[in-house]
C-alpha positions in Angstrom: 116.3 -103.7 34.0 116.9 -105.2 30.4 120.2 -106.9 29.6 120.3 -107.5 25.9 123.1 -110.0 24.7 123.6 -111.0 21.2 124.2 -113.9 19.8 127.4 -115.7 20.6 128.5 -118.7 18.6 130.8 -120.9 21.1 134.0 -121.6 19.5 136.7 -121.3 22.6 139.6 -122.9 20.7 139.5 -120.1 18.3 139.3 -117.7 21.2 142.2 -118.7 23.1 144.4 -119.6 19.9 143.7 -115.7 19.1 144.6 -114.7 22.7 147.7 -117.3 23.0 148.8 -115.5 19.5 148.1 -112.2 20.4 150.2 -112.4 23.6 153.1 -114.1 22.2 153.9 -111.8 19.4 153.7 -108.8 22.1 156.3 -111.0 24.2 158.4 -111.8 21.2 158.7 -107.3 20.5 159.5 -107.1 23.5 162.3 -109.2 24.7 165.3 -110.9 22.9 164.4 -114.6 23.3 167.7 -117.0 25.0 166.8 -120.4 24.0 165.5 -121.0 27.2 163.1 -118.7 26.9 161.9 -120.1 23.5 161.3 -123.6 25.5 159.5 -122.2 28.1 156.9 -120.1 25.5 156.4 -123.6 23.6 155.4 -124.7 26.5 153.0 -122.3 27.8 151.4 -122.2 23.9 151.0 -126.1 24.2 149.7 -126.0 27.1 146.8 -123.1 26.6 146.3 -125.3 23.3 145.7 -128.2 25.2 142.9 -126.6 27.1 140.9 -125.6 24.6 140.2 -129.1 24.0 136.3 -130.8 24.8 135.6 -131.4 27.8 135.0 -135.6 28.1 131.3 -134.4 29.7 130.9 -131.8 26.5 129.8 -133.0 22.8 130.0 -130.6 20.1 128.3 -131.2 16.4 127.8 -129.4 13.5 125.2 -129.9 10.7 128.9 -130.5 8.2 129.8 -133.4 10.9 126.1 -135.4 10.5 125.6 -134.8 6.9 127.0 -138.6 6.0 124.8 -139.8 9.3 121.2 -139.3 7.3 118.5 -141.4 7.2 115.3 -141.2 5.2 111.9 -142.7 6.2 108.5 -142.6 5.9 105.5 -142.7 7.3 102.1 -144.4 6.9 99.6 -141.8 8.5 96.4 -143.5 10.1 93.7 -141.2 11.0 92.0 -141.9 14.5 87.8 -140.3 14.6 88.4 -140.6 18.5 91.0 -138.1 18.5 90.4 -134.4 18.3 93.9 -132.1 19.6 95.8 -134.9 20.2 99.0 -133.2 22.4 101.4 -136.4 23.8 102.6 -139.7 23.2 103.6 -142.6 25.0 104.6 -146.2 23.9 104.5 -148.8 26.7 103.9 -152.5 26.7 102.3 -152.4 23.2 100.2 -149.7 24.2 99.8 -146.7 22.6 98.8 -143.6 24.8 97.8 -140.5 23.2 97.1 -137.2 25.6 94.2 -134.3 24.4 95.0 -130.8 24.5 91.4 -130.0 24.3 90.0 -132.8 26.1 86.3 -134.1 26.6 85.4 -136.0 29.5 89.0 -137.8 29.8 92.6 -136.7 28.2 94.0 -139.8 27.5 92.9 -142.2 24.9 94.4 -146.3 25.1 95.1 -147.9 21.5 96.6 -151.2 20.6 100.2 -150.6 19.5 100.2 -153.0 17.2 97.1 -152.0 14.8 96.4 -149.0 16.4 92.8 -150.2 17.5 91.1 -148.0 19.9 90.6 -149.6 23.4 89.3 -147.1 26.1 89.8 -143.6 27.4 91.2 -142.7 31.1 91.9 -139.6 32.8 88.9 -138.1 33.8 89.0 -134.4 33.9 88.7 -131.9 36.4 89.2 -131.1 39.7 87.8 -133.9 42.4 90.1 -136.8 43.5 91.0 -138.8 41.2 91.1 -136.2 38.5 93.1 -133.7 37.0 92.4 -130.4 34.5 94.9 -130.7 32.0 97.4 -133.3 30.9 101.3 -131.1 30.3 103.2 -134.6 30.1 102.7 -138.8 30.3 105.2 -140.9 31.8 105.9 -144.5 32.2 106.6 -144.7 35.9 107.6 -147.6 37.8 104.6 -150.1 37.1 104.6 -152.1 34.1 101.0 -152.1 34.1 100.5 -148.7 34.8 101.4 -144.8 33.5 101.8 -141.6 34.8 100.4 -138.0 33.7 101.0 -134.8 35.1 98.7 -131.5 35.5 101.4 -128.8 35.3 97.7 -126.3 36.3 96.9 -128.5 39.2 100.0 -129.6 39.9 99.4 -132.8 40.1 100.9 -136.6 38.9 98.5 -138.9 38.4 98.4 -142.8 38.0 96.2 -144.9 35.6 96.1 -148.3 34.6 96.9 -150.3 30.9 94.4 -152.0 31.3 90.3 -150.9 30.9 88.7 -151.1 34.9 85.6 -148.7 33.4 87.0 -145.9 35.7 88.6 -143.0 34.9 90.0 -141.8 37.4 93.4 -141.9 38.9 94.7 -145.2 40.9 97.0 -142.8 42.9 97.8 -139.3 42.5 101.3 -137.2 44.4 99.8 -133.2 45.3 102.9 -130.8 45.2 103.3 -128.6 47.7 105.6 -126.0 49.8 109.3 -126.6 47.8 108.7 -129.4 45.8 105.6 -127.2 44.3 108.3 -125.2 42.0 109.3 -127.9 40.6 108.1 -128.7 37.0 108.6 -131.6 34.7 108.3 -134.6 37.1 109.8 -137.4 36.4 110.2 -140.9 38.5 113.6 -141.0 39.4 112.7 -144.7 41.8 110.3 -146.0 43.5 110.1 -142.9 46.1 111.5 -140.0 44.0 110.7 -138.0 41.5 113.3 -136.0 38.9 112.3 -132.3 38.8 114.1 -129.1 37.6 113.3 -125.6 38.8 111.5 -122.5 38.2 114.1 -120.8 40.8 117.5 -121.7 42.0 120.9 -123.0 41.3 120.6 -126.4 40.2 119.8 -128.1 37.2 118.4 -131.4 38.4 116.6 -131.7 41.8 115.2 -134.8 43.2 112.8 -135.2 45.9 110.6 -137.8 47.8 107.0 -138.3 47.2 106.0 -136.2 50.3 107.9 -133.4 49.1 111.5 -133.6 50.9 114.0 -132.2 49.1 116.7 -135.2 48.4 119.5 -134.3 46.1 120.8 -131.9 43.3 123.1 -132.1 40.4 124.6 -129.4 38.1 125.2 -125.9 38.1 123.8 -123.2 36.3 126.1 -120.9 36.7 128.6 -120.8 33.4 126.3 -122.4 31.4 125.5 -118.7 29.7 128.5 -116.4 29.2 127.4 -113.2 31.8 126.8 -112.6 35.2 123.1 -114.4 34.5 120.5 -115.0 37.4 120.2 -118.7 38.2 116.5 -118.4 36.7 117.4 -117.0 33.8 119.5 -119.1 32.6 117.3 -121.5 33.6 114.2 -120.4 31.7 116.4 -120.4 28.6 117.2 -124.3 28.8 113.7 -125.2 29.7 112.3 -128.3 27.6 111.8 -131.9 28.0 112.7 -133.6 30.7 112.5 -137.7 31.0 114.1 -140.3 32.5 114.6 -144.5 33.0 114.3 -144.9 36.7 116.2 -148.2 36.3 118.7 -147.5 34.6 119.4 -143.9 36.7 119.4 -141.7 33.5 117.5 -138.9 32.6 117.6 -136.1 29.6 116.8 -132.7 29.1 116.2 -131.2 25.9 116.2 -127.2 25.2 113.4 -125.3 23.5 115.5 -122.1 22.6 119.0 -123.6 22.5 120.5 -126.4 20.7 121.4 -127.9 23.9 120.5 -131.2 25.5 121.6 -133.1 28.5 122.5 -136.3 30.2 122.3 -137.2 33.3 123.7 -140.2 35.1 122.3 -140.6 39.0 124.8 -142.8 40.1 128.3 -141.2 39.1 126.2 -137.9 39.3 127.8 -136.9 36.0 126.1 -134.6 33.1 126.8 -134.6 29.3 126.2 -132.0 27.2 125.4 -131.8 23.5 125.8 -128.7 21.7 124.9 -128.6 18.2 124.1 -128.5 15.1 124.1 -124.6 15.3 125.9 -124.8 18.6 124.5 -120.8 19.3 123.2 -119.1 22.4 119.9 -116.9 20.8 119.5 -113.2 21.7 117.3 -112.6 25.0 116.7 -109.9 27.3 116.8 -110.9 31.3 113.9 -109.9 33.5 112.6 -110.8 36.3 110.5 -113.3 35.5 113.3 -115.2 33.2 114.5 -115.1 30.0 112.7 -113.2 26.6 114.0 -114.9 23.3 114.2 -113.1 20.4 111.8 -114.3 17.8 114.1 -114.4 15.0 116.3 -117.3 16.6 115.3 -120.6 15.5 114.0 -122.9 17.9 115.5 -126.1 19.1 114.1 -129.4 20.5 110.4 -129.5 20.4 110.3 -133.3 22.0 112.9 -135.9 23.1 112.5 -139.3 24.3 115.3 -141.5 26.0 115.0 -144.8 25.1 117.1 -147.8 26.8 119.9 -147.9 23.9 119.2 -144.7 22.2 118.2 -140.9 22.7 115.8 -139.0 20.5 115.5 -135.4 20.0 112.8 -133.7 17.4 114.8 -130.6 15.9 113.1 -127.8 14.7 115.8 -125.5 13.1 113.3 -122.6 12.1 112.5 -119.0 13.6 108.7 -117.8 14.4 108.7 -116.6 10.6 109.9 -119.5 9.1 107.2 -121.5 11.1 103.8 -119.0 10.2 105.6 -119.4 6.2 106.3 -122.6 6.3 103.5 -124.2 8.8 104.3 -126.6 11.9 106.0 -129.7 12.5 109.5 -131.0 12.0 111.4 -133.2 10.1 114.7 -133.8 11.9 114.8 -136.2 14.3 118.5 -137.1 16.0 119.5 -140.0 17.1 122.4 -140.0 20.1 124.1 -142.5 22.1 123.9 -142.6 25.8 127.5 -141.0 26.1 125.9 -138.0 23.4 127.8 -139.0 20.6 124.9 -138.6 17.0 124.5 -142.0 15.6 122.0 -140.9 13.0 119.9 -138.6 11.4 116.3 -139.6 10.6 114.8 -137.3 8.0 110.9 -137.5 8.1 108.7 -137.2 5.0 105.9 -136.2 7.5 106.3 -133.2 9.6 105.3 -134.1 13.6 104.8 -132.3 16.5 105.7 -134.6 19.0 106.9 -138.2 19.4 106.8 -141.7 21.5 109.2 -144.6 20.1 109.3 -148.5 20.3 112.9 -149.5 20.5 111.7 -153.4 20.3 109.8 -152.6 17.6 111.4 -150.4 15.7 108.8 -148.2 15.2 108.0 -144.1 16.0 104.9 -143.0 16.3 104.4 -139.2 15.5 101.2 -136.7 15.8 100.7 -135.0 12.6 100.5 -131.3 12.1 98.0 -131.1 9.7 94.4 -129.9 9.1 93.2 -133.5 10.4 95.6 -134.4 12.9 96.4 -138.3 13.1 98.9 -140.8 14.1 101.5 -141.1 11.7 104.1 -144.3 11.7 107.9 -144.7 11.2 109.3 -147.8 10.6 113.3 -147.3 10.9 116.8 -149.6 11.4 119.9 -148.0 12.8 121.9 -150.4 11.3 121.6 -149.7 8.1 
């Protein structure tokens, strides 16, 4: 069965300011108002006024509300012969890690992040121990010396180290299984859990142990979509990019198909969400298998990183047409506070597909989209 539900553009002040009115001039042609009456309608409209208000855990922004927040900078692109379909990136204690979509041997090439000088490959590919067939995402972890990747086809997360041992392969690697294999988008959440969300089920957030217990959830589904929605529906339509900081308990998730990203803080168990700029829930059909987006609705967040001060999210703004016409990459990168409040728009002279940033350093590294793919470098200051 197909359940077709067109676009919707939240705005539920308006909606219950044109209910409120609606209600009260029916009362008022009804009835001849005592004084008493009067005070107790005031009341009732102030208060249904009241609610309409933000929620303290919902940020709302519009592309009118950031225009006096932009930021251009440029780039200095460096092409690297070693790389070939370059996919993910990942800055960590001036290293530079780069993942292959269309890897050789190994998937993960190791540069000096401060000249970009090539250093060694790691991740050897395939399907022994120690290895791994594909490379879906790189995380930090827990180590400082060492990084994370995950094989969303082999469903695996695999450990390597900064530093060149002349072996590929993977120091440690976690195996999903039973429960904890539908989870996707792993994530350290400490040193003996991992941050997951979902393919089925109610929650948003589910954390589990190492050997695959099931430890906590946080967040609903439900009312996230208006509609009586399966749980894995509205699910599939908020899928994206999930990371988090172990150490400082927070974690983000950043939509593909909707303007929508989250925050979520382990200890108070709290989640904020940003809406925005177009603040729309696209057209989609509900099957079995999830959600079907219509092709016409632009697309969100293709990457987001969550830095320790600041969270980044690459915005792409432009439907399946717009891309073929106008070729791939963005341009828009925002910049949010830890509480989801935009602090600043960074407008890029060089479209990317995907994105690592040094805080220290100042510095975001992109992957180009052109017919050479390279490393291309942002140098940028907030506080300006």
């Amino acid at each position: 069965m197909y359940i077709l539900v067109r676009k919707m553009r939240k705005n539920y002040c308006a909606i219950e300011s044109i209910g409120c009115k609606s209600h009260y001039f029916l009362f008022w042609s009804r009835f001849i108002l005592s004084a008493g009456n009067l005070f107790c309608i005031l009341v009732i409209l102030l208060g249904a006024c009241n609610s309409s208000k933000d929620k303290p855990n919902e940020k709302i922004f519009t592309w009118n509300s950031i225009s006096s927040l932009e930021k251009k900078i440029y780039g200095e692109k460096i092409v690297v012969e070693e790389l070939k379909m370059p996919k993910r990136l990942l800055y960590k204690n001036d290293k530079l890690l780069i993942t292959e979509s269309a890897p050789g041997n190994n998937f993960v090439h190791v540069f000096d992040g401060k000249n970009l000088k090539y250093l060694f490959p790691t991740g050897a590919v395939g399907y022994g121990p120690g290895e791994m067939p594909n490379a879906w995402t790189i995380e930090s972890g827990i180590d400082e010396n060492t990084f994370w990747v995950y094989s969303l086809e082999g469903k695996v997360f695999s450990e390597y180290g900064l530093k060149n041992v002349n072996d590929s392969k993977a120091f440690t690697q976690v195996r999903q299984k039973e429960d904890f294999y539908l989870a996707m988008g792993l994530t350290w959440s400490s040193d003996s859990t991992f941050m997951t969300f979902l393919v089925r089920g109610e929650d948003k957030f589910v954390e589990f142990s190492t050997d695959g217990t099931r430890v906590k959830s946080y967040g609903k589904w439900k009312g996230l979509v208006p509609g009586n929605f399966e749980d894995h529906v509205i699910a599939d339509l908020h899928q994206g990019k999930l990371m988090g900081d172990p150490s400082a308990g927070k974690f983000i998730k950043a939509s593909i198909f909707r303007d929508h990203l989250e925050i979520l803080d382990k200890k108070s168990g709290q989640i904020i969400g940003i809406n925005g700029p177009e603040n729309s829930i696209p057209e989609f059909q509900a099957v079995d298998a999830g959600a079907v987006v219509t092709s016409d609705h632009p697309l969100a967040y293709m990457d987001a990183f969550l830095g320790k001060e600041h969270i980044f999210g690459l915005y792409s703004g432009k439907t399946d047409k717009e891309i073929r016409e106008q070729g791939r990459g963005e341009t828009d990168l925002f910049v949010f506070d830890l509480l989801g409040n935009v602090k600043a728009v960074l407008k890029l002279d060089t479209p990317i597909s995907s994105f690592t940033v040094d805080e220290k350093g100042q510095r975001i590294f992109g992957i180009t989209t052109d017919r050479e793919p390279g490393v291309v470098v942002f140098d940028y200051n907030l506080e300006k």
